[in-house]
gemmi code that builds the backbone of each chain (N, CA, C; Angstrom):
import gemmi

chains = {
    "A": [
        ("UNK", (80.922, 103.815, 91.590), (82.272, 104.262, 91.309), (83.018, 103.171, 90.565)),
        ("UNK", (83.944, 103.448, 89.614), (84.911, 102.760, 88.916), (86.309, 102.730, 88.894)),
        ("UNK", (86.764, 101.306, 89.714), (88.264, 102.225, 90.064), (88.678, 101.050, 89.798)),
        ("UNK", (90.467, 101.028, 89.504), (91.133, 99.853, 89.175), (92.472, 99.699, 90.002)),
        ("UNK", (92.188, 98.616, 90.455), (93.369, 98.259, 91.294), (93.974, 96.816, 91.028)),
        ("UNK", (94.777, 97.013, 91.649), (96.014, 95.541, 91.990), (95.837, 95.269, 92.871)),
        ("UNK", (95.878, 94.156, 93.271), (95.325, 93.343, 94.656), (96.943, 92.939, 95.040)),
        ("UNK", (96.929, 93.716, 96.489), (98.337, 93.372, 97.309), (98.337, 92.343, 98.172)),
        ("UNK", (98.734, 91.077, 97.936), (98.020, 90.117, 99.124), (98.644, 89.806, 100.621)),
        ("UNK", (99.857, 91.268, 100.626), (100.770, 90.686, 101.615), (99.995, 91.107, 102.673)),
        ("UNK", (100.271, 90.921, 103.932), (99.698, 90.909, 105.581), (100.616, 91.805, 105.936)),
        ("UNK", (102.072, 91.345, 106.010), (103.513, 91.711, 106.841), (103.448, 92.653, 106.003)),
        ("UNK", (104.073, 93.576, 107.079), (104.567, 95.144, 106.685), (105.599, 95.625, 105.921)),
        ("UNK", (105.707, 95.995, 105.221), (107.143, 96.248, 104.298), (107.333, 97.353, 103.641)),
        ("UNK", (108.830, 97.789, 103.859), (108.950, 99.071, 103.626), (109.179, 99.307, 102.452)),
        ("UNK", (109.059, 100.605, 101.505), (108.888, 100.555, 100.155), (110.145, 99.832, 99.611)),
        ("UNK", (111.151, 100.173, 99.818), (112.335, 99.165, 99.645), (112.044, 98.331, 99.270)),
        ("UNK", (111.421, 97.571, 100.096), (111.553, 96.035, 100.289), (109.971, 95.115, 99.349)),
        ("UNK", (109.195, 96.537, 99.438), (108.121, 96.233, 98.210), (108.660, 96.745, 96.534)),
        ("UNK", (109.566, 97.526, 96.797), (110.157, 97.432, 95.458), (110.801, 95.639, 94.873)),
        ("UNK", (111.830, 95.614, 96.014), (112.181, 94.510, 95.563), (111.583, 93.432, 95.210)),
        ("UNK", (110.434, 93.031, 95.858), (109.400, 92.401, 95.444), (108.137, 92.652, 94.608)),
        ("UNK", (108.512, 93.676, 93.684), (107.306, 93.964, 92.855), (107.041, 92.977, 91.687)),
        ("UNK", (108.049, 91.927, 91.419), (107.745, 90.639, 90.459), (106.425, 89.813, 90.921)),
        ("UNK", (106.318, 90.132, 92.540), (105.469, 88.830, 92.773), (103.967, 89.482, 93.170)),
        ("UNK", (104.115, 91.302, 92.926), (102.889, 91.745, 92.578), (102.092, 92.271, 91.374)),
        ("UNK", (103.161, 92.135, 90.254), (102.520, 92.420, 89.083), (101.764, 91.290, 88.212)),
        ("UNK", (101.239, 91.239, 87.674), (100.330, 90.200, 87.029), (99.073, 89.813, 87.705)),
        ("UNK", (99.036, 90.517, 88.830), (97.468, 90.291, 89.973), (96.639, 90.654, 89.188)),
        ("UNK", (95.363, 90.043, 89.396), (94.338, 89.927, 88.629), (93.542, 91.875, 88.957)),
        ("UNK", (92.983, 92.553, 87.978), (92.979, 93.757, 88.191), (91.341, 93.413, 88.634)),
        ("UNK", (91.392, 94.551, 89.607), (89.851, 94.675, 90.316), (89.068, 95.874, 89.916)),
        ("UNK", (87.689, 95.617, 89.455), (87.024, 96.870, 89.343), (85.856, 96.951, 90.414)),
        ("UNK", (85.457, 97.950, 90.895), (84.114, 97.979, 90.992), (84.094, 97.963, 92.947)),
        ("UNK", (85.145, 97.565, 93.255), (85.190, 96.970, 94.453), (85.273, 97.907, 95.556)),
        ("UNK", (84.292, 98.986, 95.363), (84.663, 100.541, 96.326), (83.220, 100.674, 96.902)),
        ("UNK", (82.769, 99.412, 96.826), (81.530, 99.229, 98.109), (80.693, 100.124, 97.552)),
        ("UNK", (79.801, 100.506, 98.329), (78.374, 101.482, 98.102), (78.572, 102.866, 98.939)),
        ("UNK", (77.569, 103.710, 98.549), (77.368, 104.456, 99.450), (75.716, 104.193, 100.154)),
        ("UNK", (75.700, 104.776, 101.187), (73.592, 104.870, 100.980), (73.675, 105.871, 102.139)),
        ("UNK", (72.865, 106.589, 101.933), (71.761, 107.522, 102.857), (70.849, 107.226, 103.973)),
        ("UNK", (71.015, 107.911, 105.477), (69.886, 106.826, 106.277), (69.420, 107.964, 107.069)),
        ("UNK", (68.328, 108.402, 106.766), (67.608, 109.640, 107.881), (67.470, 109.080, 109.579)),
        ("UNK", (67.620, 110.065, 110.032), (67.862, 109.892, 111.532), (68.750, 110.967, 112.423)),
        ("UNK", (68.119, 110.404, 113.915), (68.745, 111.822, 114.579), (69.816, 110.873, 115.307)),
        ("UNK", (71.488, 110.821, 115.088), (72.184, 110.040, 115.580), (72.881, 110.327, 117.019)),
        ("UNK", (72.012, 110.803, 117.728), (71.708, 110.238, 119.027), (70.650, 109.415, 119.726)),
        ("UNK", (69.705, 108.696, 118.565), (68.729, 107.472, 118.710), (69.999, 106.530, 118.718)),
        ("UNK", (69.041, 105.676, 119.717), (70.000, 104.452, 120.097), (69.895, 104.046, 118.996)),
        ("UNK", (70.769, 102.636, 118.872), (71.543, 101.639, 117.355), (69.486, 100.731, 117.335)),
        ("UNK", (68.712, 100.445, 118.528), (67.891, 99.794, 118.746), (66.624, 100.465, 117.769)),
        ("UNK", (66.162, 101.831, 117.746), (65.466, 102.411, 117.129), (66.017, 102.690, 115.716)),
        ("UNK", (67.157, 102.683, 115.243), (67.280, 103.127, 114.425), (67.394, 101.643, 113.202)),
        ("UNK", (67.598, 100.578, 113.777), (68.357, 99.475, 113.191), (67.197, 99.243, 111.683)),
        ("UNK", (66.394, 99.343, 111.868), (65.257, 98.818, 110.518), (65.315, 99.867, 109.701)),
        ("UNK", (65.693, 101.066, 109.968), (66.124, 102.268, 108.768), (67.238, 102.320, 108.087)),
        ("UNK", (68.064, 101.076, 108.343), (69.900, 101.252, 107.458), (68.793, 100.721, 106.173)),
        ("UNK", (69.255, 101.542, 104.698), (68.747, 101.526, 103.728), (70.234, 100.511, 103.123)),
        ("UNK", (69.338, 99.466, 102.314), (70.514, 98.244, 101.277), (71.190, 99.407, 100.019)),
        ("UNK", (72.588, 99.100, 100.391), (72.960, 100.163, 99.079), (73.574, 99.064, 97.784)),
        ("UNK", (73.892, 99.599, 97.272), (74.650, 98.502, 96.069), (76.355, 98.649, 96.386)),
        ("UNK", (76.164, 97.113, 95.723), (77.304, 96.547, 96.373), (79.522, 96.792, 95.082)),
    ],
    "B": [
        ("UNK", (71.596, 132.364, 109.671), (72.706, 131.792, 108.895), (72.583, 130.684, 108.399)),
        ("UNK", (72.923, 130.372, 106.878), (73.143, 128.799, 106.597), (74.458, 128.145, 107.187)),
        ("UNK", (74.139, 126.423, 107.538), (75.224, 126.319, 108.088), (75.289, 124.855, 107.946)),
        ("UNK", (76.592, 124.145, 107.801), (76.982, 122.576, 107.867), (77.666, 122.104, 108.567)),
        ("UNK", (77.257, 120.957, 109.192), (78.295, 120.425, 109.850), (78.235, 119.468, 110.658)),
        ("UNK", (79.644, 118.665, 110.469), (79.591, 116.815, 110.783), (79.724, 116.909, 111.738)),
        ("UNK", (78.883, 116.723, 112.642), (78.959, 116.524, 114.118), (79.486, 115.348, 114.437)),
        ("UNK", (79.924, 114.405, 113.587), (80.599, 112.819, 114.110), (81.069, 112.492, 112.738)),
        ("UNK", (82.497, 111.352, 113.035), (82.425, 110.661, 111.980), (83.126, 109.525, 113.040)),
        ("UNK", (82.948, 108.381, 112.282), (83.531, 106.956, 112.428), (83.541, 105.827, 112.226)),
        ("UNK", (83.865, 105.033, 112.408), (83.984, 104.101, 111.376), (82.835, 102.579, 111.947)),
        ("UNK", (82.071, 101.900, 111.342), (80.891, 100.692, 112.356), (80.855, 99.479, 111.225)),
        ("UNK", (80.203, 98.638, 111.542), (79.467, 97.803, 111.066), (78.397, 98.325, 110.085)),
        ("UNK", (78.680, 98.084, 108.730), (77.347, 98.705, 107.707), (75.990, 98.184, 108.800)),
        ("UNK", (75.627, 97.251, 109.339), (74.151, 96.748, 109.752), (74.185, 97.824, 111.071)),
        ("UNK", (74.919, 98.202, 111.199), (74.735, 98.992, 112.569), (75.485, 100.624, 112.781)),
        ("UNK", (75.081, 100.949, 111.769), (75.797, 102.530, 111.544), (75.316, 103.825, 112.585)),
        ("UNK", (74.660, 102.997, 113.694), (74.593, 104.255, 114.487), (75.409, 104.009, 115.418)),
        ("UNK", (76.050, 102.794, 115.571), (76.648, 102.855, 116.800), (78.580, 102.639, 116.326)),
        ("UNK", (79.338, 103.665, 116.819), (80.301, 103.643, 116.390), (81.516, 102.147, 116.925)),
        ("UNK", (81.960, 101.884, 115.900), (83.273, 100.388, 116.333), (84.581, 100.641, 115.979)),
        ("UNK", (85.286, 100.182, 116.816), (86.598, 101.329, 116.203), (87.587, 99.738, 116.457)),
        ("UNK", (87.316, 98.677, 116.717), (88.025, 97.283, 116.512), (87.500, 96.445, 115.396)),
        ("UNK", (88.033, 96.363, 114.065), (87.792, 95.009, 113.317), (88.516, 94.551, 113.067)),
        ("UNK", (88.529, 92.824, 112.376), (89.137, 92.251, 111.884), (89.217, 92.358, 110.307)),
        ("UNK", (89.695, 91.460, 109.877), (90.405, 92.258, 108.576), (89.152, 92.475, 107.090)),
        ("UNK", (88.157, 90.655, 107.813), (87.518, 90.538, 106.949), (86.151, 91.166, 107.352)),
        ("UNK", (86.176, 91.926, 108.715), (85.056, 92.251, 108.889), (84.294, 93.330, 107.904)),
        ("UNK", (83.014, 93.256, 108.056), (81.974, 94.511, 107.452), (82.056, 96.038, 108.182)),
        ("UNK", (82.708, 96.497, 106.870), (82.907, 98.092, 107.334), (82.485, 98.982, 106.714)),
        ("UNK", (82.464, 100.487, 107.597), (81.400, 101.691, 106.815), (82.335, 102.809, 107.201)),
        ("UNK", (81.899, 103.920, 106.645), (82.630, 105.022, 107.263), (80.844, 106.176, 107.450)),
        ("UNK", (80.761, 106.350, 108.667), (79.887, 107.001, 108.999), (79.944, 108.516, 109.490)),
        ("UNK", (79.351, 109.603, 108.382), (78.931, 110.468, 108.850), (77.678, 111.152, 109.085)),
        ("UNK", (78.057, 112.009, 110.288), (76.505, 112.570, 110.846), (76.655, 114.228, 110.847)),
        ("UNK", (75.310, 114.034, 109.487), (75.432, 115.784, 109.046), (74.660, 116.344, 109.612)),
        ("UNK", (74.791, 117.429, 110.372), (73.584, 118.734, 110.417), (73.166, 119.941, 109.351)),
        ("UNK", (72.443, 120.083, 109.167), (72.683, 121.020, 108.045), (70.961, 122.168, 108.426)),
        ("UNK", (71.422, 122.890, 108.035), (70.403, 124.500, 108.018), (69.075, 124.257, 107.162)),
        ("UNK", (68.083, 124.017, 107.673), (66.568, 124.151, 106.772), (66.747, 124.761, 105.291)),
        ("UNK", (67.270, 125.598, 105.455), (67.411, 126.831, 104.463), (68.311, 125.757, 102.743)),
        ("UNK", (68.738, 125.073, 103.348), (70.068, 124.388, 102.282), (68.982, 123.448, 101.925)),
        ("UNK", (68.718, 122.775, 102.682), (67.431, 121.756, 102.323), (66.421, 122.194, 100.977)),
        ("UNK", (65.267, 123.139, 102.065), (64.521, 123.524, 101.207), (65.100, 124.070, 99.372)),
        ("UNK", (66.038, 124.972, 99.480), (66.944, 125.336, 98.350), (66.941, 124.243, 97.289)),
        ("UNK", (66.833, 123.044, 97.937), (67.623, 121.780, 96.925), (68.797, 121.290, 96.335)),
        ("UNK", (69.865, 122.241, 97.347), (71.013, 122.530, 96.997), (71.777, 120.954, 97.291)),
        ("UNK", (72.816, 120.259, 96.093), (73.012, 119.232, 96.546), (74.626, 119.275, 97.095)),
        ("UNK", (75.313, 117.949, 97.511), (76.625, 118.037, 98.016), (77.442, 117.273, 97.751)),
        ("UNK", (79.273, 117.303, 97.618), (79.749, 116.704, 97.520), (80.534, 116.036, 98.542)),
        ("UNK", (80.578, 114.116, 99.183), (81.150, 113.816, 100.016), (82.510, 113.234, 99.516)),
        ("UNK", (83.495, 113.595, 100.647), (84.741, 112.540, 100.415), (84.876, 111.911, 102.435)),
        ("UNK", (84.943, 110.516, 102.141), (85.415, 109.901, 103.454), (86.986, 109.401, 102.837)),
        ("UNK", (87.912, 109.323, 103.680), (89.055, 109.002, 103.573), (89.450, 108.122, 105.203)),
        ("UNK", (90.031, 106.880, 104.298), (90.716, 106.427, 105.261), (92.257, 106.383, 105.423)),
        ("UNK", (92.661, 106.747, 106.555), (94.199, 107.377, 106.192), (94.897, 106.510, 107.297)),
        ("UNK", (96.396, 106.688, 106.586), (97.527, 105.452, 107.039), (98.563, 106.202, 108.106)),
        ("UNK", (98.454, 106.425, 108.833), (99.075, 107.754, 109.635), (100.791, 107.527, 109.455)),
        ("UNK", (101.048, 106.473, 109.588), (102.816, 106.622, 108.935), (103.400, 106.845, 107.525)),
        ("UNK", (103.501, 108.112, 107.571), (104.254, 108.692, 106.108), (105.955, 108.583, 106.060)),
        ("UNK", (106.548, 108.194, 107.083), (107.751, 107.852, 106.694), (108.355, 107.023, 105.847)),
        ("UNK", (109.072, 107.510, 105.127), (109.306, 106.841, 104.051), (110.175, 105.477, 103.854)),
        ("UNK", (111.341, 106.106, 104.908), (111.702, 104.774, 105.595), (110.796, 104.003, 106.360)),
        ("UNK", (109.537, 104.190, 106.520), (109.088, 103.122, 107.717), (108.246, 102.242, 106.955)),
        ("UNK", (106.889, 102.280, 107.099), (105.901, 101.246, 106.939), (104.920, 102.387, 106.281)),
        ("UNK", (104.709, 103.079, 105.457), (103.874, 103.785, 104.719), (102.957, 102.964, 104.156)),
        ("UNK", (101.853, 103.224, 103.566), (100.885, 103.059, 102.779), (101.056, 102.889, 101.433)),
        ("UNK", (101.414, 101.473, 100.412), (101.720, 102.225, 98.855), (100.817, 101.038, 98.586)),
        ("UNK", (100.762, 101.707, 97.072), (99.972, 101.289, 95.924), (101.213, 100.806, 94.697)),
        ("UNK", (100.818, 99.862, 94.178), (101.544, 99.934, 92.627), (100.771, 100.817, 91.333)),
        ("UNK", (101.291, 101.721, 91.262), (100.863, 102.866, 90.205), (100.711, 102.156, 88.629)),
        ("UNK", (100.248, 103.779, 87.836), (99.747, 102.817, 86.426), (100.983, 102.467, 85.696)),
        ("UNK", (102.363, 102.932, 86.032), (103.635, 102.618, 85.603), (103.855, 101.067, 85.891)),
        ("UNK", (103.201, 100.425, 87.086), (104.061, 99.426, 88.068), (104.725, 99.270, 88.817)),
        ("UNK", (104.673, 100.925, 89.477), (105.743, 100.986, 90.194), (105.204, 101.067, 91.648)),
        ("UNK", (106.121, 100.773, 92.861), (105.300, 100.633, 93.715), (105.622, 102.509, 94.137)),
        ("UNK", (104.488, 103.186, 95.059), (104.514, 104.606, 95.338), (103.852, 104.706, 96.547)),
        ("UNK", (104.402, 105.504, 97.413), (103.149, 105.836, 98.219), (102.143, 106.215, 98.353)),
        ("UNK", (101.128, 105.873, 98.799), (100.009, 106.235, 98.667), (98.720, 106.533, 100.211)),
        ("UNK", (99.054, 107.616, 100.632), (98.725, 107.633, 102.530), (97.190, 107.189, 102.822)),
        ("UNK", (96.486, 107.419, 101.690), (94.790, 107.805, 102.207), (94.479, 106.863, 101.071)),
        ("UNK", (93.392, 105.986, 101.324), (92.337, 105.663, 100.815), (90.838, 106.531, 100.448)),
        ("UNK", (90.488, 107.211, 99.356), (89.429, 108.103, 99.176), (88.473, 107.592, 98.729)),
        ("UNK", (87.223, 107.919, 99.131), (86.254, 107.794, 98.101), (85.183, 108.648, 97.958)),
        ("UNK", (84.946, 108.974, 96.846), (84.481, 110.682, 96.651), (82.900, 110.431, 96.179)),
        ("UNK", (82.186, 110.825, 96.491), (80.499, 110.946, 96.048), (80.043, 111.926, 95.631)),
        ("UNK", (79.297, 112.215, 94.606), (79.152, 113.645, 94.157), (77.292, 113.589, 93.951)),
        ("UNK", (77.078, 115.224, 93.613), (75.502, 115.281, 93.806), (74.716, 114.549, 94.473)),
        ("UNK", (75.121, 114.296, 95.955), (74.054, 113.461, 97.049), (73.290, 115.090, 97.503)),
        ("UNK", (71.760, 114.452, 97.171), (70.807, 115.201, 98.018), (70.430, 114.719, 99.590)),
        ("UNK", (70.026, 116.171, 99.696), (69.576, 116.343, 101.174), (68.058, 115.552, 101.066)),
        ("UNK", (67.872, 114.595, 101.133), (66.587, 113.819, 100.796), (66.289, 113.572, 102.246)),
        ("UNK", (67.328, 113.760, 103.676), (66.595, 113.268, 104.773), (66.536, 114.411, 105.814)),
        ("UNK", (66.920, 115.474, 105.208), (65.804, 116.640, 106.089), (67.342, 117.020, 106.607)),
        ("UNK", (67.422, 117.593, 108.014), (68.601, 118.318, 108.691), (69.617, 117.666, 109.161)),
        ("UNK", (69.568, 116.426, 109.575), (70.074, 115.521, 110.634), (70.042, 114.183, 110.442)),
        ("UNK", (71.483, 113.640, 109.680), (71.530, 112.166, 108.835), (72.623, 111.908, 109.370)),
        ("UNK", (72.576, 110.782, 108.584), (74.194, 110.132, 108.631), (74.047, 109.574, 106.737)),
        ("UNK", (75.348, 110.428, 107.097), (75.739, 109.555, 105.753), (76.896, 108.267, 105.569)),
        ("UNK", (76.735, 107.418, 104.567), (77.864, 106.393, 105.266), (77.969, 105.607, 104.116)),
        ("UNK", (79.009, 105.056, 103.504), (79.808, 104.719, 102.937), (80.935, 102.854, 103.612)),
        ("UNK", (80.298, 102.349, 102.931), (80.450, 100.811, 103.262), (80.939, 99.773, 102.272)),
        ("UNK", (81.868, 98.913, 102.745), (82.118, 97.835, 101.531), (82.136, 96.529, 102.552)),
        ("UNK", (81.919, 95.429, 101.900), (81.539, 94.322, 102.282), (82.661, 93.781, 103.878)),
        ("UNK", (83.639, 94.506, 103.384), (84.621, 93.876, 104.391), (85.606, 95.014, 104.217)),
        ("UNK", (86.470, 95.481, 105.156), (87.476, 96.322, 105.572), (88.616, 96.117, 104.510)),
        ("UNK", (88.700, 94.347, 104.530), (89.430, 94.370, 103.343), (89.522, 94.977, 102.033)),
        ("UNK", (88.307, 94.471, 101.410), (87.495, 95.170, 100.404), (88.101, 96.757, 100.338)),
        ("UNK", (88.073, 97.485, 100.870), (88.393, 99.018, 101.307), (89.808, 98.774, 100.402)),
        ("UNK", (90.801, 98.407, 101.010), (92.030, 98.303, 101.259), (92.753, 97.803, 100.632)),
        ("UNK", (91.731, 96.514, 99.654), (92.970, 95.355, 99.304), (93.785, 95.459, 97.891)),
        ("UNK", (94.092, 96.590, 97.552), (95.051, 97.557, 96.781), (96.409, 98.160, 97.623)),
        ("UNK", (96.358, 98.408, 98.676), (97.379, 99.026, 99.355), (98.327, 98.073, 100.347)),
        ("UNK", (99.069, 98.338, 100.168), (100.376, 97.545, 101.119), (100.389, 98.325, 102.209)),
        ("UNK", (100.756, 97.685, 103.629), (100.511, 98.265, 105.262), (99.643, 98.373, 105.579)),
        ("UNK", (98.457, 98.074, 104.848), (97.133, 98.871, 105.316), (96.503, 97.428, 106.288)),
        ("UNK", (96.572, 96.293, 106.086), (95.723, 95.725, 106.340), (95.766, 95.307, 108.053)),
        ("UNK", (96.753, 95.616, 108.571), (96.418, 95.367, 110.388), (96.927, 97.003, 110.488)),
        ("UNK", (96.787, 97.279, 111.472), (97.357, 98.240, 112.603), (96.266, 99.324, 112.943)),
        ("UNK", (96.495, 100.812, 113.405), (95.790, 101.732, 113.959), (95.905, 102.630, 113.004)),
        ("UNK", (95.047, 103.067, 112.540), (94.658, 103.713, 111.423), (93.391, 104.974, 111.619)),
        ("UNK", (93.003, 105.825, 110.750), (91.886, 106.740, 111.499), (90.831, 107.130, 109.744)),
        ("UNK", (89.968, 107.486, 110.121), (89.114, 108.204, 109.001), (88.600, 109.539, 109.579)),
        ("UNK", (88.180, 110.119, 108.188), (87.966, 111.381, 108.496), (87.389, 112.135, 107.144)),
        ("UNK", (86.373, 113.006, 106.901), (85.592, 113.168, 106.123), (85.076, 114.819, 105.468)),
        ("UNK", (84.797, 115.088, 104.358), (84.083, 116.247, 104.610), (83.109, 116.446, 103.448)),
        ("UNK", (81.982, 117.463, 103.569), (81.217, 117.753, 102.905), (80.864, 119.166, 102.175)),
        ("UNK", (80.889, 119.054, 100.617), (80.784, 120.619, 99.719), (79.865, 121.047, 99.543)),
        ("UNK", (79.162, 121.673, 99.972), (77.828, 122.063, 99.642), (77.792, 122.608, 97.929)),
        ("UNK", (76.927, 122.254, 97.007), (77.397, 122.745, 95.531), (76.391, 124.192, 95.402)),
        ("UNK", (77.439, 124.853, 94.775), (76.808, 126.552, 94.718), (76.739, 127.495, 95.400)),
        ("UNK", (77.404, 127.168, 96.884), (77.446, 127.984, 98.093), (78.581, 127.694, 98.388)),
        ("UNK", (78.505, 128.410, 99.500), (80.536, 128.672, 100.071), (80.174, 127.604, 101.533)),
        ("UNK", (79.147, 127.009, 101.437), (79.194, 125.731, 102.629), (80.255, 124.641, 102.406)),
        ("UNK", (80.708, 124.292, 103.505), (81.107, 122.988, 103.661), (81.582, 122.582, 105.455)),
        ("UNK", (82.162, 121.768, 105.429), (81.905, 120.704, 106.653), (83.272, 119.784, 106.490)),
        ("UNK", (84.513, 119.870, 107.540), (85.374, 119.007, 107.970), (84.994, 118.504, 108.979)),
        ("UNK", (85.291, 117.450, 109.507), (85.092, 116.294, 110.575), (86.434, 116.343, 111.414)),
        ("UNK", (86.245, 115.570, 111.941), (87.567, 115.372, 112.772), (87.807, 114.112, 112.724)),
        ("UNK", (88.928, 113.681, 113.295), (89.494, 112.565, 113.158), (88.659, 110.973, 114.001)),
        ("UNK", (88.481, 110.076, 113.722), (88.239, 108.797, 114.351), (89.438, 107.804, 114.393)),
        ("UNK", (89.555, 107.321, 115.130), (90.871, 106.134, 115.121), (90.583, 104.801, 115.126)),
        ("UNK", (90.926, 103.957, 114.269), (90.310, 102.495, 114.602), (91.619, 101.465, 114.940)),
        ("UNK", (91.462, 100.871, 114.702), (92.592, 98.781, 114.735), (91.442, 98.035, 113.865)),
        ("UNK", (93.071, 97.511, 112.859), (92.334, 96.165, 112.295), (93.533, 95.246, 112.819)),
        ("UNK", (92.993, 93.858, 112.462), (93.670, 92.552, 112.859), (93.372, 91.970, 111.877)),
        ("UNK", (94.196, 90.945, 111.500), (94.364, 90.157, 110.406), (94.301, 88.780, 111.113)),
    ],
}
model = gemmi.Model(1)
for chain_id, residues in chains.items():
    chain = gemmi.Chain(chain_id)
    for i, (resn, *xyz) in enumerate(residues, 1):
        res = gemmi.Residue()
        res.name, res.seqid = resn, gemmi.SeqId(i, " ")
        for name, pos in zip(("N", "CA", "C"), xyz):
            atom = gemmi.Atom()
            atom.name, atom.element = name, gemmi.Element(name[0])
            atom.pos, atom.b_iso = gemmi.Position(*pos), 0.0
            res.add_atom(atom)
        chain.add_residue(res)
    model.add_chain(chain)
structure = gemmi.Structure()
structure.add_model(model)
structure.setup_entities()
């Protein structure tokens, strides 16, 4: 997948208000692509314990 | 009858997607896991499907602590759900999978959206079967992140 975002670096919660007012110190963030993780596929009956199943999580791309 | 349907969804550790975790931290490794059943009949067919997992911000008040994004204007907007949509996945593992959807860290997921990164939050998922009138809603999972 290809997606583009702005990286928000705040923690604290803020209400749109108050992220309006501060939208100077989020524009110019470096734009991100690519960063929407993987998907992958893993056959199994998921009521096998995490123990039987653990060597079948298939590596997806990153 | 043909038939679909997510018997689970929730959210784990990519290395450990059978067992559901509903506490991470911010930078932890996260997945969104679903577990499909699906009818022999859809299988054999070769019929393929479309997934969306969504992770969603449950406060939409506008006065409160919502979920936003800065849009392609610059402007900041709300924005409730995090999506991510998969298209033409085959049934390559027979009746009874999980499908699952992972990025390196929770952050990773998220780190576009404002509010998102601590509190109680939930995912929730569904699946289109392509060419048939199948599909598959999930129900809700609830997690906590910490920063």
């Amino acid at each position: 997948m290809k997606e583009r975002n702005k990286e928000i670096p705040v923690i604290e919660k803020l209400t749109l208000a108050e992220a309006r007012a501060r939208i100077h110190e989020f524009k110019g963030l470096k734009m991100i692509e690519g960063r929407s993780g993987g998907a992958a596929v893993s056959a199994g009956h998921p009521s096998r314990s995490v123990r039987d199943e653990k060597g079948s999580v298939p590596k997806g791309k990153s | 009858m043909s038939f679909i349907n997510i018997s689970a969804v929730y959210t784990a550790d990519p290395n450990n997607i059978w067992a559901p975790k509903n506490a991470f931290m911010l930078n932890d490794p996260y997945a969104i896991v679903l577990n499909i059943q699906v009818d022999s009949s859809v299988v054999r067919e070769g019929l393929l499907f479309d997934a969306v997992v969504q992770i969603v911000g449950p406060q939409q008040d506008l006065t409160g602590f919502p979920w936003w994004i800065i849009d392609s204007n610059g402007d900041v907007a709300p924005s409730p759900t995090r999506d991510s949509t998969w298209t033409n996945q085959k049934f390559q593992w027979g009746t009874n999978f999980a499908f699952f959807v992972f990025w390196n860290s929770y952050h990773d997921a998220i780190v576009h959206v404002g509010n998102a990164k601590q509190g109680v939050f939930f995912v929730q998922g569904t699946v289109n079967v392509q060419g048939s009138d199948l599909f598959a809603a999930s129900e809700r999972f609830w997690f906590k992140v910490r920063a």
